[in-house]
N, C-alpha and C positions, 0 to 999 in steps of 0.2 A: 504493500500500500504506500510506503514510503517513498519508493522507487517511482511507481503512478504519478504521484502527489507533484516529486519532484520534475518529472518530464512536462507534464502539465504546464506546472510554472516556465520552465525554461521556453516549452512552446510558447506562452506569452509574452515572453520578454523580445523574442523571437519574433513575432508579429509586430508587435510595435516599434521594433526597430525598422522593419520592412516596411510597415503604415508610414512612419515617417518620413521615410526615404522616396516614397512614393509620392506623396503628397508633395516634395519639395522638388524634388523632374530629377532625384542622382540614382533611382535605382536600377542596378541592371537589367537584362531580359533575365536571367535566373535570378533573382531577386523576386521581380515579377511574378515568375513561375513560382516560386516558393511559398510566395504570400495569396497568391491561388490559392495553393494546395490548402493551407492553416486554414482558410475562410469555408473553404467548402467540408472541411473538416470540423470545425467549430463555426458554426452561420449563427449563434447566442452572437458572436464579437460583430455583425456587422454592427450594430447598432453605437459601440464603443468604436469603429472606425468611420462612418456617418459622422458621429457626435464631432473628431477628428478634422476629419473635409472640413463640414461647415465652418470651422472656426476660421478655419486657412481660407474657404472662401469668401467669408463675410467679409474679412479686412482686405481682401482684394475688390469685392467689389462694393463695399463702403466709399472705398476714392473715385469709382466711376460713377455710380446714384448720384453723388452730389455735382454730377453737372447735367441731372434733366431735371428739368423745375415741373412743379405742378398743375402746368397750364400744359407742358408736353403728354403727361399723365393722362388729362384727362384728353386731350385730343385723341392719342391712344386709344382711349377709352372708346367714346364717340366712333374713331372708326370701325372698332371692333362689332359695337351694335348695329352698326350698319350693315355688314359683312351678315349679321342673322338677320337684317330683314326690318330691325327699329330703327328709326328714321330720328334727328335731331334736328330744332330748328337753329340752333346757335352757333353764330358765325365768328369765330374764333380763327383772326391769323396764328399759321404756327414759327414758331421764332425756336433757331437751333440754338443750342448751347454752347457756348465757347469752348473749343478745344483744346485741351491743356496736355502737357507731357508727361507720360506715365510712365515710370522706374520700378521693376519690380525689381522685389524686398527677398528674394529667395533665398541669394548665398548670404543675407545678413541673418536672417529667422533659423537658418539649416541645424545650425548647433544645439538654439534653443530647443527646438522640436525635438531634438532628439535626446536633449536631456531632460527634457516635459515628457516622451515617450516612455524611457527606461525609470523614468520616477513613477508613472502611473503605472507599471508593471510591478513594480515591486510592490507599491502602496496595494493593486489588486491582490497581490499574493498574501501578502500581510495577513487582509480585509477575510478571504477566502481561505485560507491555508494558516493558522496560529498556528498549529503543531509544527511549522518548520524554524518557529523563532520560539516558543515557547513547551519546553519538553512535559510540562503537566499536565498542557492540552491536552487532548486524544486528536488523534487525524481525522478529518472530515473524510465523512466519505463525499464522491461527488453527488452532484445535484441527480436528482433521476428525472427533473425537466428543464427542458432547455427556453428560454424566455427571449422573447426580439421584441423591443420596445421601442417607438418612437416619441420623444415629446412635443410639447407643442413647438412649431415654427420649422420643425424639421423633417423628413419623411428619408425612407432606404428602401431597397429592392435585397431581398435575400432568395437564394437558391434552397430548398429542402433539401436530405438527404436522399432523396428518390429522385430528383433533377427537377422536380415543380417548381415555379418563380412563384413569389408573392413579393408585390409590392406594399409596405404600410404608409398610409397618409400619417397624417400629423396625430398625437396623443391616442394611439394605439398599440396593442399588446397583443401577443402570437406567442401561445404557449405549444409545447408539442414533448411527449413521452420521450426520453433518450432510446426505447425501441419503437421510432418511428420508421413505417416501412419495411419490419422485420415480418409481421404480422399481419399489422392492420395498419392505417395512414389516417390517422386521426388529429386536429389541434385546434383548442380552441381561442375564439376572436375577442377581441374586445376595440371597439373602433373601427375603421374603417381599413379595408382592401382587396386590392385585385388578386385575383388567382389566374396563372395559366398553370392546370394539372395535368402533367405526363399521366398517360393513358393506364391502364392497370385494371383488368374486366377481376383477374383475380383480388385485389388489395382496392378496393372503394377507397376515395377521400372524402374525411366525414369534416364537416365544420359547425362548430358548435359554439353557438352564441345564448347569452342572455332570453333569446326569444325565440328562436329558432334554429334547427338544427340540417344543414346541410349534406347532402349525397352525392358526389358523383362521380366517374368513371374517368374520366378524361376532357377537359372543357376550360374555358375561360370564361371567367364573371366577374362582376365586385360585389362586393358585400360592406355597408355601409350601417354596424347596429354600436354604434356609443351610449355606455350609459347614459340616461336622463333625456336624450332624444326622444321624440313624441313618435316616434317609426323607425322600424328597423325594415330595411331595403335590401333588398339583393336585385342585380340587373344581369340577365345574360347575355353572353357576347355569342357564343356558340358552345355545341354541344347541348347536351340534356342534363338537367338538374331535378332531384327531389325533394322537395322541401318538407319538415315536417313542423309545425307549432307546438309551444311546449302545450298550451291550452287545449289542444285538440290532436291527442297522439295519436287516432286514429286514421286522422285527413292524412293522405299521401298530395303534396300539390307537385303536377310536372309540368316545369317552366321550359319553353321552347327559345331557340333565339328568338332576338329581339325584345324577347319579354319581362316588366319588370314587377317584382313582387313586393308590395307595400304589406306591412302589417303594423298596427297600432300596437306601441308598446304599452298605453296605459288601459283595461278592458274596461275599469269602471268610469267612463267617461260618463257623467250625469247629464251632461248636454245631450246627449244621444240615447241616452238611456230613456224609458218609458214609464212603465208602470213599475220595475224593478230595475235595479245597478245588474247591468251584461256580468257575464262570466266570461265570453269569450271573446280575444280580441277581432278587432274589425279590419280585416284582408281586402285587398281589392291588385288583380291584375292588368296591368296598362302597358303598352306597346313603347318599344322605348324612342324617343324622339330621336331622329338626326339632321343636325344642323344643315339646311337647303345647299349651303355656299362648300364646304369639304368633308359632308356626310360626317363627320365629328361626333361623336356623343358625350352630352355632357356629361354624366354618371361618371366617367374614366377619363375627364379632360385631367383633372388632379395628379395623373400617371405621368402626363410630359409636362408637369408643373404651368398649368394654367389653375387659377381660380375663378371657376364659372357658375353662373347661376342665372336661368331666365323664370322673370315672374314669381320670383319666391321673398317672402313676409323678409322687411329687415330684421325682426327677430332671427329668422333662421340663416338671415344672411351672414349677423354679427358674429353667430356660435362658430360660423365657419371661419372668418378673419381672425377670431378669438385663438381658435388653432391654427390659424395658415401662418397667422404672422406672431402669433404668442403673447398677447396682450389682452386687456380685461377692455370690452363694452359694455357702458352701460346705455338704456334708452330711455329718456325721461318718459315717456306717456306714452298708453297704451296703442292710441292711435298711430304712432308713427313705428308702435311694433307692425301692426299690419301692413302698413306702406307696403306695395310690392314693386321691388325694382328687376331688373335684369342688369348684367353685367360682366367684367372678363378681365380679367387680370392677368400679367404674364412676370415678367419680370419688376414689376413696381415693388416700390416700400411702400411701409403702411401710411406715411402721408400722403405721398403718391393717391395711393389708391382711395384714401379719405378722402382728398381735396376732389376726386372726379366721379364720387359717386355722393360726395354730399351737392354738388351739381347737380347730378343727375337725378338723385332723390331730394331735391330741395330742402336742405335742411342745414342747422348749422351744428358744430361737434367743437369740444375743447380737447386736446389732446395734457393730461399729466406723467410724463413720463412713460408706464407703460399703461395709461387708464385710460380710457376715451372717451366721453360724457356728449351721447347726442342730443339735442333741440331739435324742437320747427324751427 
């Protein structure tokens, strides 16, 4: 077990030196290929090499955001709703941004990163493994699941141990048995993402959410069930899916392409209820839209990093910013919770994208720090 323990760790320390190296443009092609190898071997660490990127990303592209201003933003904006077919009356010249000279920061950050790398390896070892610094410990055994989290402002693409992709949006969780694919191919969601599942008539992939529980053989979908959301969603891309409810274990529902499966996460809805509070939740299947202008669906824009939404309540617009971009909305009055806007975000910050959708939804917001307080 000692010997386990200690391979373990060395394989970590091992990965983040390769992480780093990657991230700053010195690693070689075996380098490269080694740090393959670790990830598809352990897919728990994308999540700790995502966390990684972003950081290197941000402060690279912190210096370029600050030369598109808020009026680019929202022309952006504007033309994007055009392209689906909503029409703007307001005539806004667009003015480019002065061009400035940009110096990357590689070979000055190279060292730090790599001594931020081999520190957070040890500190994980520590964190994970006392018994190698303290002999009264007992040794951990390891985990027997394996955990891919995303928080908010961030999202990753991980491979399963079977070769299935799953992408996680923002403030989502993907747990799965350390005999995944031995047996059976089982994990379950919390949050929002895509599946494309390698085929297997013998070994099913089952997906098991809060509200509903997932079957399928071979196919691509998303699955969209966050705690505390008013509906948990699944959309099919192709292939065949089985859906079961937890409320209703006996309904088998089979979703065909193109089709999307709503079900109400809350069943005792009194507004809709009658003479008694329902028992069971209220299901409704709908054909899933694609955009006139490049067949697009918004359900899986989230995938190549767009934030889109057409005709949907600023309520549910905020919850989604709240995760895309990692910051708290609040919305003073009920009515401008229902406001319904459409919209498309691509690469903006959240001022960016504030300034051209309180445009577009008429309204005005204070930004404090990381809080955002909307008005009429």
């Amino acid at each position: 077990m000692y010997t386990e323990t200690l391979f373990i760790y060395m394989s970590q320390e091992q990965f983040w030196i390769l992480l780093s190296k990657k991230i700053a443009g010195e690693a070689s092609e075996r380098e490269m290929a080694d740090l393959e190898i670790l990830m598809q071997q352990h897919p728990e660490w994308q999540y700790a090499a995502q966390n990684l990127s972003d950081i290197w990303s941000s402060s690279q592209n912190d210096t370029e955001t600050n030369f598109v201003s808020e009026e680019d933003a929202y022309l952006l904006h504007v033309q994007r709703m055009k392209e689906i077919g909503i029409v703007f009356d307001d005539n806004v010249l667009y003015k480019y941004p002065a061009e400035e000279n940009r110096v990357s920061h590689f070979s000055a950050y190279r060292n730090w990163y790599i001594g931020l790398a081999v520190a957070a390896s040890l500190i994980f070892a520590v964190i994970l493994f006392p018994s190698l610094f303290n002999k009264k410990e007992p040794v951990l055994a390891a985990a027997e699941r394996n955990e891919i989290s995303t928080g908010n402002g961030s999202r990753t693409k991980v491979q399963l141990p079977d070769g299935s992709l799953v992408w996680l949006n923002a403030g989502s969780n993907l747990h799965y048995d350390k005999s995944f694919g031995i047996s059976v191919r089982h994990v379950t969601l919390s949050g929002e993402a895509f599946f494309d599942v390698v085929k297997n008539k013998e070994k099913p992939f089952i997906i098991q959410t809060s509200s509903i529980d997932i079957k399928v053989v071979g196919t691509a979908f998303n699955v969209k069930a966050y705690p505390g959301d008013r509906t948990t969603e699944t959309s099919l891309i192709r292939g065949i899916i089985e859906v079961t409810i937890r409320n209703r274990p006996n309904d088998k529902i089979i979703l065909s392409p193109n089709e999307k499966l709503i079900v109400e996460n809350n069943p005792f809805n009194k507004v809709r209820a009658t003479t008694k509070e329902r028992s069971e939740p209220f299901v409704s299947i709908n054909p899933i839209k694609r955009n006139n202008t490049d067949s697009t669906i918004n359900e899986i824009q989230w995938v190549e990093n767009r934030l889109v939404f057409e005709n949907e309540t600023l309520q549910d617009i905020a919850l989604k910013m709240e995760r895309w971009y990692n910051v708290n909305i609040e919305i003073q009055t009920q009515k401008m919770m229902d406001k319904r806007i459409s919209g498309s975000f691509v690469n903006e910050n959240i001022d960016q994208a504030m300034e051209a959708l309180s445009i577009t939804g008429k309204f005005h917001y204070k930004r404090t720090n990381d809080t955002i307080i909307i008005n009429p």
